[in-house]
C-alpha positions in Angstrom: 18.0 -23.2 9.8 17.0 -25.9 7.5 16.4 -25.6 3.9 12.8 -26.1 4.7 12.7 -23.2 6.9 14.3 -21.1 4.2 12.0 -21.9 1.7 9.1 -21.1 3.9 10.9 -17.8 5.2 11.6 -17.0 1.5 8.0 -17.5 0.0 6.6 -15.5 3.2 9.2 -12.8 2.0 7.7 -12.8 -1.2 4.6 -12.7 -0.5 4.7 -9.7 2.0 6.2 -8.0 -1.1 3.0 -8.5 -3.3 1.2 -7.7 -0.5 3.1 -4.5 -0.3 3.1 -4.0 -4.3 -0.8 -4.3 -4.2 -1.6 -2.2 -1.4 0.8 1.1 -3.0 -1.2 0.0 -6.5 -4.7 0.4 -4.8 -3.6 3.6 -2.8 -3.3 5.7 -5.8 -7.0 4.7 -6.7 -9.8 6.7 -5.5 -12.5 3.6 -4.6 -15.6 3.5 -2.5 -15.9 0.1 -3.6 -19.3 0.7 -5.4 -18.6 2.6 -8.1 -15.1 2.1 -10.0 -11.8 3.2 -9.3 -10.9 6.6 -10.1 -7.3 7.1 -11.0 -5.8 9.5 -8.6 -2.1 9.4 -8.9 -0.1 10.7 -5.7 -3.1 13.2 -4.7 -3.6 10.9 -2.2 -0.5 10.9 -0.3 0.1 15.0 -1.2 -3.5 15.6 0.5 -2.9 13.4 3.4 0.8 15.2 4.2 -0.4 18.5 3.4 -3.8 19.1 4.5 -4.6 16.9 7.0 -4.6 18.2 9.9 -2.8 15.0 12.0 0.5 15.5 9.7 0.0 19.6 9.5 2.0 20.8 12.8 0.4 24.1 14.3 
């Protein structure tokens, strides 16, 4: 691989990190988007993996 290549693969690593980094950040936000974020913490994730009813087994 040339060192072009590498830079590009390097920056796209980078950038799929902040990508990452901003998603987790905006996933412990309650936000409709309208109105402004509501800090929820991990209440999110607990009430997905606990109550919904796709991740509950029967």
């Amino acid at each position: 691989m040339g060192q072009s290549a590498e830079l590009i693969s390097g920056r796209a690593a980078a950038d799929s990190a902040k990508v990452g980094a901003a998603l987790l950040g905006v996933s412990l936000f309650m936000w409709d988007l309208i109105q402004a974020p509501s800090w929820t913490g991990l209440d999110n994730y607990l009430g997905l993996f606990s109550f919904d009813p796709l991740f509950v087994s029967p």
